[in-house]
C-alpha positions as CSV (number, residue, x, y, z in Angstrom):
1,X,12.6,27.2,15.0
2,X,11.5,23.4,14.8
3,X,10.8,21.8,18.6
4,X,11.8,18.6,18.7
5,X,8.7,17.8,20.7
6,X,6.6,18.5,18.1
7,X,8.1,16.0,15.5
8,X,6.4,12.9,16.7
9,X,5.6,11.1,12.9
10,X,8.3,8.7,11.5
11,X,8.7,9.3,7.8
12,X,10.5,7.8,4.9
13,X,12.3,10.2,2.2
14,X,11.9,7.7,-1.5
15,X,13.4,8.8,-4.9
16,X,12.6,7.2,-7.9
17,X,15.4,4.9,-9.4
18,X,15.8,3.5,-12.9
19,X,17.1,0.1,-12.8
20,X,18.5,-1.7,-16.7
21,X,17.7,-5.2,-16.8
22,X,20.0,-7.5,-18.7
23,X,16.8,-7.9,-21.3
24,X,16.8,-3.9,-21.8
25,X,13.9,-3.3,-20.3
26,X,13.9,-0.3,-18.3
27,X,11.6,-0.5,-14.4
28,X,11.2,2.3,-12.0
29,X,11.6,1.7,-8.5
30,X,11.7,4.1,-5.4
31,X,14.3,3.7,-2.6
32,X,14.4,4.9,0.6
33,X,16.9,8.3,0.9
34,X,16.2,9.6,4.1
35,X,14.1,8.4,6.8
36,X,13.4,10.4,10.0
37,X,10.8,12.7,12.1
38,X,8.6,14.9,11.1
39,X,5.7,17.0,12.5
40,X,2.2,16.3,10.5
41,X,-0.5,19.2,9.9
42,X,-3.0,18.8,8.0
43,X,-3.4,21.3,5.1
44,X,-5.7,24.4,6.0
45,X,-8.7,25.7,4.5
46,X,-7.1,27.4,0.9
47,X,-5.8,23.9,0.3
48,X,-9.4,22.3,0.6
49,X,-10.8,25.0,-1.6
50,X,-7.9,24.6,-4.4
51,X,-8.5,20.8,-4.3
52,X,-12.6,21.2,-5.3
53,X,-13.8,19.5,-2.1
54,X,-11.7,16.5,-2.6
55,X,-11.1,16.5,1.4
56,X,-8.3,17.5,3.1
57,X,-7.5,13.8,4.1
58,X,-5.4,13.9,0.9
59,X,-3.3,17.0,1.8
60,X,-1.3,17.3,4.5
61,X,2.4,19.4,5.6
62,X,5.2,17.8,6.5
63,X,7.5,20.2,9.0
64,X,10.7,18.3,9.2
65,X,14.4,19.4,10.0
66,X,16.4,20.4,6.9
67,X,17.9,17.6,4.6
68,X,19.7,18.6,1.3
69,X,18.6,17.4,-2.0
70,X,14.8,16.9,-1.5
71,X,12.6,17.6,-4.5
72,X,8.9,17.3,-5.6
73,X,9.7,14.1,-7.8
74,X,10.5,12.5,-4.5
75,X,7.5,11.2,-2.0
76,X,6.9,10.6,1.4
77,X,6.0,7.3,3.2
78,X,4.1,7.8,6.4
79,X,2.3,5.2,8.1
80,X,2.0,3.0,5.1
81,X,0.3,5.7,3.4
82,X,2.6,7.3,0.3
83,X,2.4,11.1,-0.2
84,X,3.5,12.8,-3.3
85,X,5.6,16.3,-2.7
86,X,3.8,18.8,-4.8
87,X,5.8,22.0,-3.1
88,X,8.8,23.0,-0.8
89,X,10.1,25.6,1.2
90,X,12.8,26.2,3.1
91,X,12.3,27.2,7.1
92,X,15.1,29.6,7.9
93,X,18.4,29.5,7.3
94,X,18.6,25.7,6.6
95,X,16.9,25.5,9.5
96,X,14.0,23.3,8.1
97,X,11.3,22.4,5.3
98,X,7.7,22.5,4.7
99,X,6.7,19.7,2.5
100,X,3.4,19.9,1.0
101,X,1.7,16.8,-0.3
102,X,-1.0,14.8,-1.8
103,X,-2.3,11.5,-1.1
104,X,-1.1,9.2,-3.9
C-alpha cells in the first residue's frame, strides 16, 4: 500500500506527439498527460553496478498511485529535470506503479 505521506515530489506524466505542419514536415513534441505526486528513491546498488559507475544521480524510482496507459516511451518531468521510463511494474491490484528511470 502507497501512504500518502510519503508522496511529497510533484511530477509531470509527457508522451510524445507528432504534430503535421501545413509544409509536411513532421516535429515531435511531448505534452503533459498526467501530472501528480510521487514518492522519489533513488535506485539501489544493482542499478549503480548495471549502469558501469555512471552514478546513481541518473537513476532514480518513481512510486506513484496507479494511472492507466503509462509506458516506457513516455518520461517524467521532476523538478525541471526530465527522466526517461526505462521499466514499469504494477504495485498491487492497480494499486500503484514503480517507474524506473534515467536521467535524460
Amino acid at each position: 500500500m502507497i501512504k500518502a505521506g510519503s508522496l511529497q515530489h510533484h511530477i509531470e506524466l509527457q508522451r510524445p506527439t507528432e504534430t503535421v505542419h501545413h509544409t509536411g514536415s513532421v516535429s515531435t513534441e511531448w505534452t503533459t498527460y498526467a501530472t501528480g505526486r510521487a514518492e522519489l528513491r533513488q535506485a539501489g546498488i544493482s542499478e549503480f553496478l548495471t549502469t558501469y559507475g555512471e552514478g546513481t544521480e541518473n537513476n532514480a524510482v518513481f512510486i506513484l498511485r496507479w494511472l492507466p496507459g503509462v509506458t516506457v516511451a513516455d518520461r517524467i518531468v521532476h523538478a525541471g529535470k526530465v527522466w526517461n521510463i526505462v521499466a514499469l511494474a504494477e504495485i498491487g491490484r492497480r494499486r500503484g506503479l514503480e517507474l524506473r528511470a534515467v536521467a535524460a
